[in-house]
N, C-alpha and C positions, 0 to 999 in steps of 0.2 A: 392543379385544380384548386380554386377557394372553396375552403370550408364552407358547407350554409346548414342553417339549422331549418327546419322548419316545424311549427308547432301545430299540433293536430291534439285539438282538445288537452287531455291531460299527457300526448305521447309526443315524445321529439325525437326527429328521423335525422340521423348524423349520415352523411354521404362522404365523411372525410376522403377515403375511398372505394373508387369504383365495385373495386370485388371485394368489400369487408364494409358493408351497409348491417348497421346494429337498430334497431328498431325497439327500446326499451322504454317501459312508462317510467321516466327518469325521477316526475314530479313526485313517486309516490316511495322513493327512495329513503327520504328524509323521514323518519317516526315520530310525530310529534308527541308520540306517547313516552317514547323510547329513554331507556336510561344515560344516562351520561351525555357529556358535550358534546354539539352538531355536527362537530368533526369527528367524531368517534364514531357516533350512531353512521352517519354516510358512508366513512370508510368499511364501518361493521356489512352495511345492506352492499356495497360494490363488490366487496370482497367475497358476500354469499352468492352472486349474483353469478359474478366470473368462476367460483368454485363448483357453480350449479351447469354451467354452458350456457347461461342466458347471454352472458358477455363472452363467446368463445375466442379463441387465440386469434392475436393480430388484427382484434376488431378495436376500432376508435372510439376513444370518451371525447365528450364534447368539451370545448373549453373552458375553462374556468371560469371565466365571466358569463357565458351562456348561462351553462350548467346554473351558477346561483342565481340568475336572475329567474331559473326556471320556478326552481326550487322557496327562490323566494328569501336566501339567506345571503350573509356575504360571500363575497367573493374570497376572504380569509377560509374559511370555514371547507371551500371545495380545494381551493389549494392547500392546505394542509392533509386532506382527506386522501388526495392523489400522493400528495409527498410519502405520507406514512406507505400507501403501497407501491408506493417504485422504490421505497429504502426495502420493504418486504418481499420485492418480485415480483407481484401483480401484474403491477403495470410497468412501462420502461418509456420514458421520456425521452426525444428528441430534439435537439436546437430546429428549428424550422419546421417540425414535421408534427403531427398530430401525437399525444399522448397516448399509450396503444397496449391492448391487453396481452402481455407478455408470460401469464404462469400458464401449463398444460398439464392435462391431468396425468395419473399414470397410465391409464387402457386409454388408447387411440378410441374416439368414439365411433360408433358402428356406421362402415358406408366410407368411411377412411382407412385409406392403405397407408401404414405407418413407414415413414422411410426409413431404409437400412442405416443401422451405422455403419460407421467406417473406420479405421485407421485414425482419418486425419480428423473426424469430427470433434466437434468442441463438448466436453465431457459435459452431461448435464448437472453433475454435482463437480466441482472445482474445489478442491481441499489442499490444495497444494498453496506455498507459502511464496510471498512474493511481490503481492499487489495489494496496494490499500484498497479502499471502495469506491472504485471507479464510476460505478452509479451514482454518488454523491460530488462528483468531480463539479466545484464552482463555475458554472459555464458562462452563467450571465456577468458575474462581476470579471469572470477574466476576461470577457468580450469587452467589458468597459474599461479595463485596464489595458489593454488593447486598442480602442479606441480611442482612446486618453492619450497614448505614447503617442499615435498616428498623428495623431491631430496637432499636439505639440513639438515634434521632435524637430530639431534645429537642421539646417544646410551641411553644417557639418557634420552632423551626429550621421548623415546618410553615405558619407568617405568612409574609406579603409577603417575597419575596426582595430580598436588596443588588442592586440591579443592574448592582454593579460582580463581585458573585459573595462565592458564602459566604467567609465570614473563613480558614475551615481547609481549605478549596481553592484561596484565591489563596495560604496561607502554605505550602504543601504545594509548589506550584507553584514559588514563589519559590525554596524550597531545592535542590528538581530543577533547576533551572535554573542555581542558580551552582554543583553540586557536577558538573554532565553538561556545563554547557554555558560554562562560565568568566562568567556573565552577571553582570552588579550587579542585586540583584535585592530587594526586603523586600515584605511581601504586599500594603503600602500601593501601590505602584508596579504590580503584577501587576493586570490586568482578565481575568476569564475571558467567552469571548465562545464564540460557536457554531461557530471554526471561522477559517481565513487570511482570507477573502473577508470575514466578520464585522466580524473585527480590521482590514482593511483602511479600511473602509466608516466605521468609527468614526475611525480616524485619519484619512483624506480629509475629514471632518466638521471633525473639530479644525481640520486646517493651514487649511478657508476661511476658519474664523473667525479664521484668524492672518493672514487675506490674502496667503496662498497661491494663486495661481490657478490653476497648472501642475506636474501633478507628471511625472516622468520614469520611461517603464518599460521593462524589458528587450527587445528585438526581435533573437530571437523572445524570446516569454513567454507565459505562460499566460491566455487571454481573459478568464480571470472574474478576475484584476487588473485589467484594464484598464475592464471594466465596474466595477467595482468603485470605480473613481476617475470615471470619470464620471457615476456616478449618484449620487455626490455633488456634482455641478455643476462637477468639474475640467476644465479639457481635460488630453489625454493628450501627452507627448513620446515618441517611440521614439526609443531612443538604443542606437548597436549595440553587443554583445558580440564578443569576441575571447578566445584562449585563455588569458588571464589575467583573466575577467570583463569589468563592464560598463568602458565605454570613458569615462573623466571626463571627459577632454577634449571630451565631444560633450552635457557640461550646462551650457554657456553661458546664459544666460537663464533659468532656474530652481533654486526654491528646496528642492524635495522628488523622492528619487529609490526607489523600489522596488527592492532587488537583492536576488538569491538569490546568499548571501556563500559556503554552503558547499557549495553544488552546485548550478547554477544550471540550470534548466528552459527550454528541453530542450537546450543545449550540451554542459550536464556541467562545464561550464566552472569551480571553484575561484578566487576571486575572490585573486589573488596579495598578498603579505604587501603591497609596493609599494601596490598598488592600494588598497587598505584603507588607508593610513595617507595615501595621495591623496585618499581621502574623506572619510575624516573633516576635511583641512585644508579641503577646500573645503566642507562643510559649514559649517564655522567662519566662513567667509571671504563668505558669503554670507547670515548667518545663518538656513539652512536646515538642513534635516532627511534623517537616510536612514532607510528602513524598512525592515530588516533581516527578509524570509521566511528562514526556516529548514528550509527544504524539503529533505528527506530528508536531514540533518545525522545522523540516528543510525545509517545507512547509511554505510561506509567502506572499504573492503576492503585497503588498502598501508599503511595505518596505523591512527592512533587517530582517531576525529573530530578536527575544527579545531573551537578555541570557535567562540562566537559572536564577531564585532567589536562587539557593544554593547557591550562590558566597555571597548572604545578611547575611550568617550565616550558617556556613560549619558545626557549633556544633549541628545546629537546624535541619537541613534539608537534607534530603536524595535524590539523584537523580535516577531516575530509565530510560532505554531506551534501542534501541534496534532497529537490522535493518528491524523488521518485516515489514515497511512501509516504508521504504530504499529500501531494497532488497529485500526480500521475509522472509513470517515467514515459510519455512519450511525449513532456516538453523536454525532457534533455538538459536541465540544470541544475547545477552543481557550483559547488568551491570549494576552493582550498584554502586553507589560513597556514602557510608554511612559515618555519622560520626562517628569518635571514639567508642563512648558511645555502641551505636547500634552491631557495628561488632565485637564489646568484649565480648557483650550479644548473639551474636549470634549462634545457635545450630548449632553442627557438621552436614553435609549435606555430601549427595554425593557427587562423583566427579564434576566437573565441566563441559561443553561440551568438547565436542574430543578435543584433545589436537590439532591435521591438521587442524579441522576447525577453531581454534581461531588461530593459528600461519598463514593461510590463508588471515581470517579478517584482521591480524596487516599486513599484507604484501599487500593486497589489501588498506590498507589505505594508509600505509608509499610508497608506488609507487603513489600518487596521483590518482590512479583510482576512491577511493568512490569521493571524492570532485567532481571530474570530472562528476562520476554519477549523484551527485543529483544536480549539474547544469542546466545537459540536462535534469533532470525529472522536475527542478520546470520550465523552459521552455517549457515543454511540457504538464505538469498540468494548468498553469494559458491558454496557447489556448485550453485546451479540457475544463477549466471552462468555458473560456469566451464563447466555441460554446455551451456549455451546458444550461447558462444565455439565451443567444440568441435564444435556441429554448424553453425557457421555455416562454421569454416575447413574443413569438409570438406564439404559438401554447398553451399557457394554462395563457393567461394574467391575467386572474380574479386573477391567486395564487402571493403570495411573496415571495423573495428569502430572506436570512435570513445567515450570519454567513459565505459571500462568500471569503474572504479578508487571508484565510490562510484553511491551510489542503487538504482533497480529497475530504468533503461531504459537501454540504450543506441543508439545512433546508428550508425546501416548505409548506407555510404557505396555506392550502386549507379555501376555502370560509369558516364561520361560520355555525356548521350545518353539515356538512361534515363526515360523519364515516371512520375514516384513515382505523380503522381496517376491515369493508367490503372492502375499494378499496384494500387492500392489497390481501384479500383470492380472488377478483374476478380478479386482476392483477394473482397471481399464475395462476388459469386457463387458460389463453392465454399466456403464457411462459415471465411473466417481473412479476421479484423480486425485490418487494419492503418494504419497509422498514417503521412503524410509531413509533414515538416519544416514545409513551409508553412502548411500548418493553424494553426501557432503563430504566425505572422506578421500582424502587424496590415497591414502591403501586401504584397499578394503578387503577386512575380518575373509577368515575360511570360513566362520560359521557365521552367516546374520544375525545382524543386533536386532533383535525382537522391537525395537521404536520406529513408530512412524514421527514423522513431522506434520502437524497439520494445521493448513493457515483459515483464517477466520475475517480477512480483510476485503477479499470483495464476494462473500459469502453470501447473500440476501437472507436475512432474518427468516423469513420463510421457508428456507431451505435448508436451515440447519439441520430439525428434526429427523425430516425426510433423506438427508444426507449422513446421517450417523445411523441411521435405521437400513442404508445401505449398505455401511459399513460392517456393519453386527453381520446381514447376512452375508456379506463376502467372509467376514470371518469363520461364522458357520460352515460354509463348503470349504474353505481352506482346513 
């Protein structure tokens, strides 16, 4: 159905749809008394508006250009106003679909049957570590970069794909990565792959055929590395982490080791200058391999990113990354910067992603959109850290924070004594997913480690408060 507005004196009736008709005096929103700039004041009146039931759940704001012409100001002024509350939760924006009031209060209002949860429901507070802020996901520019590939892309470019990935996606690739990330890098050397776990799986492939039989990975560390290597027929080493990365001295008897160099999952841990140049010798000295993730490297908040350590020895070290924590992972891209040795050894694979979407990627970088992206996201991760800090030392002080200085999660050290894993099954029941330490452990303690993990990436600003205020009281009954 098309939107229509219709204006009746000072009130405009939005029919966006049928069964969610809002009926608000919109014009009188705007305070020309009110303090501060028109996008603040507007955001301030919407947000009282929907926090009051005037605007209830699932109901339509009018569009942005209505809206201002109502109002009487620019059209800047209501899109920014909507912005601030869909990065808050208010509201949740649609590609094609009307703008729509997405926060609900705690008590179901009266005359409404609240539906059960379930099992499979989707937690109402999400603390679990993983996902950037998918709310924030560029939709308009990657539809143009999208439509930009379409428009352009050659006769051939529509044949059998490279399966090491289009020529002007790995060279696009190459340059992002020695201008962002200090890497040695030319398009020959880059493989675009679906993603870490991809690039993983391809290299685990290579090092058998180099007669490698064991590779070494972080503990903790993320499971799908670890699958990753064995269902390439490796077996796995865990070898522990400490606050200057993984521990070298505990790679005696293997040739290949996976470490997250610039923020290591889920310690936090910064793999120290020392350490890196301990790896690389013993690479040398073994002639073995390190697989350099680069996991959440474009997140930093006390400085500038750390390159990557590939750039210490491009013969030694493989890079892996990807925009899952960029963008979103449910476009599926990824690369790898291997060296020589590796990608000579490496097994025929399929194709590589769609040809659109990696010709997309390079045209979304080379217009400076991603740079531009993750600007605004490490400015808008380090205030959702800092409110997240903030309600943890005030509403759950006994705990420590732990690994705040880069990434989307950090590490919540509960009192001594503490069972992560009861507060975790007794958070499910009241709709907040959370997350403890062990999880990550390829063996896991007889006694739980008192840490949670808690991520802060597709958290709505709005929900933070109210999500660590559920926490406290899951703590409480625990």
């Amino acid at each position: 159905m098309r939107s229509t507005l219709v204006t009746i004196g000072q009130v405009v009736r939005s029919n966006l749809m049928v069964d969610s008709q809002t009926n608000l005096a919109w014009a009188t929103l705007l305070d020309p008394t009110g303090a501060g700039p028109a996008h603040q004041r507007l955001a301030r009146a919407l947000r009282a508006a929907i926090r009051s039931g005037r605007l209830p759940t699932g109901s339509a704001v009018p569009p942005s250009r209505a809206l201002a012409e109502d109002l009487g100001c620019s059209r800047w002024v209501v899109t920014e106003a909507y912005g601030q509350l869909v990065t808050e939760g208010y509201l949740a924006a649609r590609v094609g679909s009307a703008t729509r009031v997405a926060w609900t209060p705690d008590d179901a209002p009266r005359g409404r049957v609240p539906r059960p949860r379930t099992a499979t429901a989707s937690p109402r507070y999400d603390l679990a570590p993983g996902l950037p802020d998918l709310r924030a996901f560029p939709r308009r520019r990657w539809a143009d970069a999208v439509a930009a590939v379409t428009g352009a892309i050659s006769v051939d470019d529509l044949g059998p794909p490279d399966p090491r990935g289009h020529p002007t996606a790995r060279r696009t690739i190459a340059e992002y990565l020695q201008r962002s990330r200090g890497a040695v890098a030319t398009a020959d050397t880059v493989t675009v792959c679906a993603g870490i776990t991809d690039g993983l799986t391809r290299v685990a492939r290579a090092l058998r055929r180099l007669g490698v039989d064991t590779v070494a990975v972080e503990e903790p560390g993320w499971s799908r590395l670890r699958a990753a290597v064995t269902g390439a027929g490796l077996a796995v080493r865990a070898v522990p982490v400490d606050g200057d990365g993984v521990r070298v001295d505990a790679l005696d008897g293997v040739r290949a080791v996976v470490v997250g160099a610039a923020h290591q999952f889920p310690s936090g841990a910064v793999l120290s200058p020392a350490r890196r140049a301990a790896l690389v010798r013993w690479a040398r000295s073994v002639d073995g391999f390190v697989v350099e993730d680069d996991y959440d490297a474009e997140f930093r908040y006390d400085r500038r990113p750390i390159a990557a350590m590939q750039g210490l020895d491009p013969g030694r070290v493989a890079l892996l990354g990807s925009v899952s924590k960029t963008l979103s992972p449910a476009l599926g891209l990824g690369w790898l910067l291997a060296p020589g040795v590796l990608s000579a050894a490496a097994d025929p694979v399929p194709a590589a992603p769609p040809v659109l979407d990696q010709l997309a990627l390079a045209t979304f970088v080379n217009r400076g959109w991603y740079d531009a992206h993750l600007r605004a996201a490490r400015r808008r991760f380090r205030l959702r850290r800092d409110r997240l800090l903030a309600a943890l030392a005030e509403i759950i002080p006994e705990a420590t924070v732990e690994g705040t200085a880069a990434g989307l999660h950090v590490l919540l050290h509960l009192p001594d004594g503490t069972d992560a894993r009861a507060v975790v099954r007794a958070a499910a029941a009241h709709g907040l997913r959370l997350v403890d330490l062990d999880t990550y452990r390829a063996e896991k303690p007889a006694a739980p480690t008192p840490v949670l993990v808690l991520g802060y990436g597709n958290l709505a600003d709005g929900e933070i408060a109210p999500a660590v205020a559920q926490l406290r009281a899951t703590l409480d009954r625990v």
